[in-house]
N, C-alpha and C positions, 0 to 999 in steps of 0.2 A: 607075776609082776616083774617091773623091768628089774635087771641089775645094776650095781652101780657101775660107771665106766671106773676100769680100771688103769685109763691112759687120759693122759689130756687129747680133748678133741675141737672143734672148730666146724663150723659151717660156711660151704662156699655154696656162693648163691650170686646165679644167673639172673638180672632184673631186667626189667622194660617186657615184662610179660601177664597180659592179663587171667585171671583165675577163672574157674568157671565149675560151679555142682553142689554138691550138699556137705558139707560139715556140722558136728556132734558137739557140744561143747563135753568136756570133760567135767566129773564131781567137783564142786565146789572147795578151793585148795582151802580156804579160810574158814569153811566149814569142818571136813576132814581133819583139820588135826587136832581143835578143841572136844572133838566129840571122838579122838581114840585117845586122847586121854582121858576124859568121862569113862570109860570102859572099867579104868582103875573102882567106881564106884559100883559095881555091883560084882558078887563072886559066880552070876549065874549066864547062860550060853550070850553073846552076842552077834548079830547077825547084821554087818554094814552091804549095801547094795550101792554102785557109783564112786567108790573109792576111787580116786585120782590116783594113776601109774606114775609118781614122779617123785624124786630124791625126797623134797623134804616128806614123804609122807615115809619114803624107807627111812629117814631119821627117827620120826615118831616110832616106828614100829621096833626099831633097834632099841630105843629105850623101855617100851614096852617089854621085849624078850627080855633082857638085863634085870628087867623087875620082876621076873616068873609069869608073865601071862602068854598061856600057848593060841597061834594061831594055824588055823587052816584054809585054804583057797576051793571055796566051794566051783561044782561042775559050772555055774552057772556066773562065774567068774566075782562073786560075792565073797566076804572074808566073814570068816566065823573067830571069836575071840573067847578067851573061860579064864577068867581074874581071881580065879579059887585059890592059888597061894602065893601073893603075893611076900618075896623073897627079902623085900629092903625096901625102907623110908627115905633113902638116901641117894639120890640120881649120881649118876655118873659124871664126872668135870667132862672127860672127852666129847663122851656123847653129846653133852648139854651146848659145847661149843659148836655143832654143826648148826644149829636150828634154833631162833630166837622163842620158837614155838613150846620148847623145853618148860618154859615158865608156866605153861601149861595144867604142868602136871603136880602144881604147889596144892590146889585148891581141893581135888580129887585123893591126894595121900594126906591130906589132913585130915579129910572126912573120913574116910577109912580107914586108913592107919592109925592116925593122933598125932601124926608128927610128921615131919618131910627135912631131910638136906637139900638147899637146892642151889645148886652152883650157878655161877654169873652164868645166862643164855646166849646162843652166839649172833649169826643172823645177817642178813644186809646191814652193812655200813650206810644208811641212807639217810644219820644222824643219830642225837641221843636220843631214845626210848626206854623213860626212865618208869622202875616199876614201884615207885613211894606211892602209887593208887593201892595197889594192890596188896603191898603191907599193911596201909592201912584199914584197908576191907578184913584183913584177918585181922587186926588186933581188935576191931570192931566188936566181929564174931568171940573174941575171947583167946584169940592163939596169943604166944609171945611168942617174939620175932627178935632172936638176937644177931649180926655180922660177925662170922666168925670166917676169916681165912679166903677171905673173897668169896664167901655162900653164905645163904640164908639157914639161918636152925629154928625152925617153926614148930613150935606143939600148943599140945591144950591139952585139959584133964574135961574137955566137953564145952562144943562148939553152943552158941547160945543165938537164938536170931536176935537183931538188931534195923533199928533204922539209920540207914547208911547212904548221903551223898556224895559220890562218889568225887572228887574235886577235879576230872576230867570225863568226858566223854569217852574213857578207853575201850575198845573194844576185848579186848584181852583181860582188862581186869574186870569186869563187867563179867564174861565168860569163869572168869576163876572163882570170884564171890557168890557166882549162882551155883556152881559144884560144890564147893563148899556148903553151900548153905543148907541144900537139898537133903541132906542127913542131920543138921542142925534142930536143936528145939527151939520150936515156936516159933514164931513167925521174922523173916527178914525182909524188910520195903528196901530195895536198891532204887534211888534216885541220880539222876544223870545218867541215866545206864544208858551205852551204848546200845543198836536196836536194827544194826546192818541186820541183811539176809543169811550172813552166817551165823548171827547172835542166837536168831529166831530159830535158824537148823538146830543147834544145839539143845536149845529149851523145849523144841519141840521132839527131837531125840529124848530128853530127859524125860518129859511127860510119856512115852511109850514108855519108858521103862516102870514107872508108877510116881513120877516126882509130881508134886502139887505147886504149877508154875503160873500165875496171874499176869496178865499186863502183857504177853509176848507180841512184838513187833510198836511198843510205844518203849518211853524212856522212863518207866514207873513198871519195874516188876518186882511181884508179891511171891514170895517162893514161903511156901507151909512146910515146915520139915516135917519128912516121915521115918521110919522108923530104918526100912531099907528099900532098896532097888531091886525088881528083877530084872529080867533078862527080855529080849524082845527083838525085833527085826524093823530095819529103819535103811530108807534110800534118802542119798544125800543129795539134795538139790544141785542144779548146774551152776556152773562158775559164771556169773553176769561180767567177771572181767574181762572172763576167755572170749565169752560172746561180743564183746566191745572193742576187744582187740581184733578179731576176727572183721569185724564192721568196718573197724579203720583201716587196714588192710585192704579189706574190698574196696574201700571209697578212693585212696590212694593209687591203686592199680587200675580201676576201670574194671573191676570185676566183677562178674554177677555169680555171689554166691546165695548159696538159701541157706539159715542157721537153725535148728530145729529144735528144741528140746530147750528153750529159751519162757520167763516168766513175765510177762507185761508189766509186772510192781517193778517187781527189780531193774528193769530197764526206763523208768520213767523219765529221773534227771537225768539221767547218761542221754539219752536223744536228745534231750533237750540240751544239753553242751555241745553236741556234736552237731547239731542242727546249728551255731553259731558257726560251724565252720562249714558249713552247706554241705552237710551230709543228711541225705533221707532216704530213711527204710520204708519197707513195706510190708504190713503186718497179713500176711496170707490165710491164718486163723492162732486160734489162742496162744499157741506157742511155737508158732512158726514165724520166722521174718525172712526177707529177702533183700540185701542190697544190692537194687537197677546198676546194670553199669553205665559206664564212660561217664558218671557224674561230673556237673561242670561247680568245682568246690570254690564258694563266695564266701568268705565270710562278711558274715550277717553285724555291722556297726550297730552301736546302742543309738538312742535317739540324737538328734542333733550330728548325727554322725562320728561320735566318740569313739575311739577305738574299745571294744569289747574286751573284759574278761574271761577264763576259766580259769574259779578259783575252786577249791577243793575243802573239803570238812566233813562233822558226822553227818551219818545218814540221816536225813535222805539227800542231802549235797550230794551234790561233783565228787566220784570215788578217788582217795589220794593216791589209788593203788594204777588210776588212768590219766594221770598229768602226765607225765613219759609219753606212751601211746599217742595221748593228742597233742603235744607239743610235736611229736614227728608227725602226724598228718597235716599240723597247722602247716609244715613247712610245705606243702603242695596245693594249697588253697590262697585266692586271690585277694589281698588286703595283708590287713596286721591284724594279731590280738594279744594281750598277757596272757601269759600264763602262769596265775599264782598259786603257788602252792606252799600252803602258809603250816603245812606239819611238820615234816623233817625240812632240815636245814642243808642237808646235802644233795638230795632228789634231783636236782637240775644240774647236778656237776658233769654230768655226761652230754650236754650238751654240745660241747667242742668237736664229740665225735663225729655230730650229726654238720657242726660247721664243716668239718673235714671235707666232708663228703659234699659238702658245696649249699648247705643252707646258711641263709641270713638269720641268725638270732643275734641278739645281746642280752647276754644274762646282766641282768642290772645289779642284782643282790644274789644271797643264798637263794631268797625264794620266790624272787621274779624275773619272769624272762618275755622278749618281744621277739615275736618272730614273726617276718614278713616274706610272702611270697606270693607267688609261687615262684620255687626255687628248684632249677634244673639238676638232679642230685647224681652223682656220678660213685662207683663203686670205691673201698676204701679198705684197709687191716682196720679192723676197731676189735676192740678187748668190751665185754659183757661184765660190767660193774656191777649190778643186780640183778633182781630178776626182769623188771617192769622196764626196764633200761635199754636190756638184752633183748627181750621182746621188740621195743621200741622201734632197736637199730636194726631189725629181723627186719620190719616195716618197711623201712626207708631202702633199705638192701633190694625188697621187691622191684619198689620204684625205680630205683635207680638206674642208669645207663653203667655197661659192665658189671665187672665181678668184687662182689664184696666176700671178706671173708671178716668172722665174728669167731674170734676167740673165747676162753674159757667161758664155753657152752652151758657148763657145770651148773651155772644162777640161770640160763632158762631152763635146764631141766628141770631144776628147784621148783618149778611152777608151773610149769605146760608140756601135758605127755604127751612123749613122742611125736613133736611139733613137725618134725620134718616128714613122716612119714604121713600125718594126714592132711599135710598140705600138697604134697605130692602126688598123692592122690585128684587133687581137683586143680594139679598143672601147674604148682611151682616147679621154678628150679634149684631145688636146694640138696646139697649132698650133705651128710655128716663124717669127715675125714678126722684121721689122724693128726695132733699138731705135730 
């Protein structure tokens, strides 16, 4: 797997050129790190297949060694894991600050251990993501949950199942209350549960390992505690972001790529949002798509001629993780549309970047933005605020006339491996230098 960069680096990239060939989507980045902290739950071999090569999964993995669990890189480019002695209840502050993902690993050392320290998580600034769901899903379960020192000190003397509605759709606490639970006695009904594509990876990772998990892929799962977990082998579904980004990208440039390794569910409302801004795929069979190039991008008004939204929420909605992404294709497509995005309050801050470079938006508020074009984009310095951001401005830099360059790279490594290198491949022009 990659290393971390040891220098600050930046992408320059040559735009006004179209793409052309086959791209992979990488394992599922939202699946991947709920399910290596689930590892913490059993002490027997694990075998992950589709691991994503990128920063935050070496965040997860660093906290992982810190807590004694050994890893190895099978021939076959697969990670084998063995949670047989686990060293400390207590996560690391540093560690826990790279990666919002940290919080993780609250639900998995309660079950196992009895107890967890777990320091404030760190993560995209892309607003508050507050975790009072997830306290109270353990206090539910029977943990006590005291603040001490900016971290949580969570134990139990025996987790207990519960009927539990969860007071948000979070995906993350959602994911912590089913690990938790999985070792718990007697039965837990989570209600509001989140039920994205990575929730279901998870749950259905858990069930290979022997966990008794009802309801997977609706918003009512029944989890039977058992006694213990073993060990088992599990491949991690493709990333439907990576694949959406990939799409917008093509529809942006005029490119004809073929995406492969792609699931019809997962991609159902994402077309249908991106079909509002006149972009269409072509489904060549079950997990294959293709986007035609030189697309002539309309977007599609509501009745009466309304200006259209894309707004965002749980699944199955519009993913909050592709407002960015389609906010910069909106800017190449003919008409207006909002773009709302009504979870984090920060998410649209980076939009000036993309004015920089010569698009027409108005951010109205924190979480809505208009943007009309098509708008001739021209190369630009921009700084990579997050991940989805970073990506974004990745986007518009193809497009664009002249050379963009996209600082602290650092937040799209966070989320897409070695972006330059498999784009490269099917004819971008994009280097990764030195800053």
């Amino acid at each position: 797997m990659l290393a971390c960069a040891l220098v600050s680096q930046q992408f320059v990239i040559q735009g006004g050129h179209a793409l052309a060939g086959t791209v992979t989507p990488a394992g599922n980045k939202n699946a991947a790190l709920p399910i290596l902290a689930a590892i913490l739950l059993t002490d027997e071999e694990v075998i992950l297949e589709n691991v994503p090569d990128i920063l935050d999964v070496h965040a997860m993995l660093a906290i992982l060694d810190d807590l004694g669990v050994s890893v190895r890189e099978e021939p076959d480019g697969s990670l084998a894991f063995r949670a047989d002695n686990i060293r400390s209840s207590s996560l690391d502050p540093d560690l826990c600050k790279r990666i919002r993902a940290s919080v993780l690993f609250a639900g998995p050392l309660l079950a196992r251990a009895g107890a967890v320290n777990l320091p404030l998580p760190g993560g995209d600034f892309i607003g508050r993501r507050r975790i009072d769901t997830h306290l109270m899903a353990f206090r539910a379960l029977g943990a006590t949950v005291d603040e001490v020192d900016r971290a949580y000190r969570m134990s139990h003397e025996g987790l207990t199942g519960a009927e539990i509605f969860l007071d948000e759709a979070s995906v993350t606490a959602t994911e912590n209350v089913v690990m938790a639970a999985v070792l718990a006695r007697g039965r837990t009904t989570v209600l509001n549960a989140a039920c994205e594509p990575h929730v279901q990876d998870l749950c259905n990772f858990l069930v290979t390992l022997g966990a008794q998990i009802d309801g997977i892929g609706t918003n009512r799962l029944i989890v039977d505690g058992v006694e213990r977990l073993g060990g088992g082998r599990f491949r991690i579904g493709p990333d439907y972001i990576e694949i959406a980004s990939f799409i917008g990208l093509a529809a942006i440039t005029g490119s004809d790529l073929v995406i492969d390794d792609a699931r019809r569910d997962d991609m159902r409302m994402i077309l249908l949002g991106f079909a509002r801004l006149g972009i269409h795929v072509e489904w060549l069979d079950d997990t294959t798509l293709r986007v035609p190039p030189e697309q002539s991008l309309e977007i599609v008004t509501d009745e009466g001629g309304a200006i259209p939204k894309i707004d965002d929420g749980p699944w199955p909605a519009f993913p909050a993780d592709l407002t960015s992404i389609a906010t910069a294709v909106a800017t190449q497509a003919r008409g207006e549309v909002m773009i709302f995005e009504k979870m984090f309050e920060n998410r649209l801050f980076f939009v000036d970047k993309l004015v920089a470079m010569g698009a027409r938006i108005i951010l109205c508020d924190p979480h809505r933005a208009v943007v009309s074009g098509p708008a001739q984009l021209y190369g630009e310095r921009v700084e990579s605020p997050d991940i989805r951001a970073g990506m974004a401005m990745l986007i518009a830099g193809l497009a664009a006339k002249g050379t963009t360059t996209i600082g602290n790279i650092t937040q799209i490594d966070r989320g897409y491996e070695r972006i330059d290198e498999r784009l490269r491949a099917v004819g971008a022009r994009i280097e990764r230098v030195d800053d």
